[in-house]
N, C-alpha and C positions, 0 to 999 in steps of 0.2 A: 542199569538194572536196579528197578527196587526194590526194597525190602517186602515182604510179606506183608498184603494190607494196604500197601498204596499204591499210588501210578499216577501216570502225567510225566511229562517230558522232565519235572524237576520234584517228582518225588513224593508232590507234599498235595495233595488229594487222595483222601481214604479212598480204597477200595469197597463202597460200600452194597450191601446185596440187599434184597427186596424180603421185606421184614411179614412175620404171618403175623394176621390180627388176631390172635389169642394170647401172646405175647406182652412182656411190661407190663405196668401197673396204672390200669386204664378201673378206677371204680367214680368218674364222673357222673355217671349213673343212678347212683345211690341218694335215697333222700331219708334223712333222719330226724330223728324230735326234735332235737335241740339247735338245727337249722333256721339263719336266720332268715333266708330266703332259697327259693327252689332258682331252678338249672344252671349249678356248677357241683353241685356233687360234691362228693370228697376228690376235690382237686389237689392236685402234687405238680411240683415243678423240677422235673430230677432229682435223681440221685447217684448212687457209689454203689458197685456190687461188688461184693465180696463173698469169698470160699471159705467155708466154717474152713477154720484150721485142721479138726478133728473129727468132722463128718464129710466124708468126699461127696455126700448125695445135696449136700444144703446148702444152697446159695442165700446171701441175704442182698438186701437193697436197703440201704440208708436213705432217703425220703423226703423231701421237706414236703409236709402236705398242711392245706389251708385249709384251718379250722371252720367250725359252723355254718355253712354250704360255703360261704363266702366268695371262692374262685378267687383267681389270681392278682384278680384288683384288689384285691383286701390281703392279698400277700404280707404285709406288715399294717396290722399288727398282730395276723389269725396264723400267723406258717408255724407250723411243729416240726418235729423230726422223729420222724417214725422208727422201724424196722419191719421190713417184709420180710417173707419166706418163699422162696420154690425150691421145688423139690424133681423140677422135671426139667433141670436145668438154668444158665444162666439167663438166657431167652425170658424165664417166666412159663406162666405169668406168675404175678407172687400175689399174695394174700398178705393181711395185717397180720402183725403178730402183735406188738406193742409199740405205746408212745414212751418215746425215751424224754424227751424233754419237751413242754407244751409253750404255750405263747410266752415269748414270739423270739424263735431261734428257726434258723435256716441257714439253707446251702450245706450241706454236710461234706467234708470229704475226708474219706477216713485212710489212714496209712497204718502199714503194719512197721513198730521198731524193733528190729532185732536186738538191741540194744538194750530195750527196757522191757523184752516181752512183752508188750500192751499193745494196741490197739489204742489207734490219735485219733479222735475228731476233732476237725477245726471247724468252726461255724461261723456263724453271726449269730447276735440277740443278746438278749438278760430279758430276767423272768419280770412279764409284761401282764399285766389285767388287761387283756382285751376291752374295747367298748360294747354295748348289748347292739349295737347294728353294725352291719356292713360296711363299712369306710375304708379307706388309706388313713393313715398317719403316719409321718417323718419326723424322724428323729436318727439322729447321728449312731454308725453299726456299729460295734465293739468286738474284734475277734475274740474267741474263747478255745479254749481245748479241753478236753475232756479222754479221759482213760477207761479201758476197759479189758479184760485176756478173755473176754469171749465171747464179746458185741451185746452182752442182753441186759449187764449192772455194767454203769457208770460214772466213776468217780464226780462228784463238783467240779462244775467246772472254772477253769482258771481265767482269771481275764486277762491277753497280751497286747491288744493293740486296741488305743478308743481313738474313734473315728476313724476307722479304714473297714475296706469291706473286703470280701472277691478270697478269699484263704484257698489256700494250697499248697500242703507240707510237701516235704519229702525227705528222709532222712538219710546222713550221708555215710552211713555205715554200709562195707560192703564186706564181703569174705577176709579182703586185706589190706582193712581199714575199720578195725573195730572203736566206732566212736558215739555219742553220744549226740551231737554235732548234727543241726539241721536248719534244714532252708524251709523258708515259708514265702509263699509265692502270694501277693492282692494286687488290689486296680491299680490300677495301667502297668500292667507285669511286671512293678516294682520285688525285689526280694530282702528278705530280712534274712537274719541269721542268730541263731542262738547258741549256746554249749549244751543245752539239753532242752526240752519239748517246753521245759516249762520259763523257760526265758532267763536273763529277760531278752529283747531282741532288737535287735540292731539292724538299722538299713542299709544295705549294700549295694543293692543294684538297680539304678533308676535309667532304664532305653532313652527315655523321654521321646519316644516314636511319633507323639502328635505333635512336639515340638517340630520333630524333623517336616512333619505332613502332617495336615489335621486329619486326612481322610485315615490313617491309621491309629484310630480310634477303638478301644475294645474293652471287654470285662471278663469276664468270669475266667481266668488262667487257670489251666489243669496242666499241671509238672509233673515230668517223669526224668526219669536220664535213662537211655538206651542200652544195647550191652556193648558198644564201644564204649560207655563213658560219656558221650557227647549231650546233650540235653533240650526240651524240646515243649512249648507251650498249644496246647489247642485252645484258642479263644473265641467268643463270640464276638465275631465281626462288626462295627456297627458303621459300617461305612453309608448305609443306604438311609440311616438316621438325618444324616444331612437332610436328605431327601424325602423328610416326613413320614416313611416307611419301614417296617424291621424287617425288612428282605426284600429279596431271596438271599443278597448275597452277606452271608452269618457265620461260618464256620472261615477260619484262617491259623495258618500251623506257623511259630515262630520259634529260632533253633540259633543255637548256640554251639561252638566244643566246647566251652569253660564256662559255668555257670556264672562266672562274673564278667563275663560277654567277652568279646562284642557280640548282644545278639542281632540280628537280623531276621523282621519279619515280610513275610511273603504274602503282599498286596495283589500278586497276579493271577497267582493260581488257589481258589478256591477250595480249603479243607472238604466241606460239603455247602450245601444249601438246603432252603426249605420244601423241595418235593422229595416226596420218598415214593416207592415202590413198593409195591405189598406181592405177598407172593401170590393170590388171589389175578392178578393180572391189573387190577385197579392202583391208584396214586392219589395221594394227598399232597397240594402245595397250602405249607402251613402259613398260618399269621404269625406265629413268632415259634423260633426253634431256638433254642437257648440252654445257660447253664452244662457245656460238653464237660462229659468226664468219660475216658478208655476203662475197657477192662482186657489185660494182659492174659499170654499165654505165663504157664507157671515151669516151660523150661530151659528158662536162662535166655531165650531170643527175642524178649519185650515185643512181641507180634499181635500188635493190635485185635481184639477177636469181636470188642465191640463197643458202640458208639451209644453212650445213653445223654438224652436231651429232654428238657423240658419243652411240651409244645404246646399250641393250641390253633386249633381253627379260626379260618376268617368265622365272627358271626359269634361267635361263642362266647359265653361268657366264664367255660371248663377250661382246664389245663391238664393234662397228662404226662407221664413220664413214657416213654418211648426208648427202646432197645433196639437195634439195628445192629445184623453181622458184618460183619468185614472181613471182607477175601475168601477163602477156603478152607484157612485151619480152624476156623471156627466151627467148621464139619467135627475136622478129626477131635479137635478139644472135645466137643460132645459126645462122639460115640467111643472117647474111650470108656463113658460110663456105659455101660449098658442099658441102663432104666432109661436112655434117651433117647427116642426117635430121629432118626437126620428128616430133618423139613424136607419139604419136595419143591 
């Protein structure tokens, strides 16, 4: 039997449900002055949702969107990191509210420390001059963290790691275990560790999963630990890269009981992939689905309620952030507020 949220004979495929297109933070659409070329819109490549602490009605979404129309090819050196708002649930869709940090920072994932009262983002970037056209440029990532108790002012950020990308905190403070003390999850699900948020940090746990097989290949780790304790990575898959392709098959769950392994990732069964279902009766199978990060139920059962990814169409030169529910209690999560309609 599994947990709430997944299914498959071994557990580790979301349960995912057919998403309404009004939903997530879809403004590809939008063309502005300061645009350095038209159709990609103010594109975004995922983000992090999060529950004001102190307003039960306001969800936000943490962002990376790419500046000056530019889309996802110009990802570095035009990605910012935003803040959105909804107000009619985690679903969305959200609106701007402000940019927290501009070129060129991205990937955000933010954790709550009970420890430090704040509010972590970890990222990539340092403060970049964009060029006046559209390009890529490389250049080696630098993780950063940054604080805040109420997501809208925050602190400078700190720089922990240069040359590594892919962040994902999560702090090991628990009811009974008050500490300071946390893991930082980057590429190829290496893990660090610190005594507190701001370092410094130290490498701990290297799979070395491609060592074992090249085909288990992956990036963007999103860490949680469950309410056993046990622990658990959602990654984008890149098995089909071989293959000159970024999909279909992009979503892979890798698990742990002790965060200093052994872990073991699951190459057979599929987290998700790139078609989705819409509740309209229609499906998109996308060109790239990437960057996964869960949004949690808040009573103590870590029950997955939803799957946010950055995607894009074959053809396109937009990216969007995308929301999808998972399983049922994503129902009840919503209508305990009342201001929320249950989808049909």
């Amino acid at each position: 039997m599994c947990d709430p949220g997944w299914r498959a004979a071994d557990c580790s495929e979301l349960d995912l449900q057919p998403v309404d297109r009004n939903t997530g933070y879809n403004h590809t659409n939008i063309t502005l002055p300061d645009f350095y070329r038209d159709g990609a819109g103010n594109s975004s490549w995922g983000g992090h949702i999060v529950h004001d602490r102190h307003d039960p009605t306001l969800f936000h979404l943490m962002i990376s969107q790419i500046d000056r129309g530019c889309g996802l090819s110009g990802w570095r050196p035009f990605s910012t990191i935003i803040r959105a708002e909804s107000r009619t649930g985690p679903r969305g869709p959200y609106t701007f509210a402000q940019e927290l940090f501009g070129t060129f920072h991205h990937n955000p994932t933010v954790t709550w420390s009970p420890a430090d009262k704040l509010y972590l983002m970890h990222f990539i970037g340092l403060d970049w001059e964009p060029p006046t056209t559209c390009r890529s440029i490389k250049r080696n990532n630098t993780i950063s963290v940054s604080t805040s108790p109420d997501l809208r002012v925050w602190s400078k950020p700190i720089e922990l790691l240069v040359n590594v990308t892919n962040p994902a905190a999560w702090p090991l403070w628990s009811p009974h275990h008050h500490t300071r003390e946390i893991l930082l999850a980057t590429e190829k699900n290496n893990i660090y560790t610190a005594t507190s948020y701001k370092g410094p940090y130290s490498l701990r746990v290297e799979p070395g999963f491609t060592d074992i097989d090249p085909s288990l290949r992956s990036e963007d780790p999103f860490l949680w630990r469950d309410k056993r304790g046990h622990w658990h990575f959602l990654v984008h898959h890149m098995v089909d890269i071989a293959l000159g392709q970024k999909g279909p098959r992009v979503g892979a769950h890798v698990f742990a009981r002790d965060w200093r392994g052994p872990w073991h990732y699951n190459n057979i069964t599929l987290a998700y992939n790139t078609t989705v279902q819409f509740t309209d009766g229609s499906r998109v199978d996308y060109y790239r689905r990437e960057r996964p990060k869960l949004f949690f139920s808040e009573d103590g059962e870590m029950t997955p309620l939803y799957l946010v990814n950055g995607v894009q169409e074959f053809g396109s030169k937009a990216s969007y952030t995308l929301i999808q529910p998972i399983g049922s209690k994503w129902r009840e999560y919503e209508m305990q507020y009342g201001h929320v309609k249950e989808s049909r």
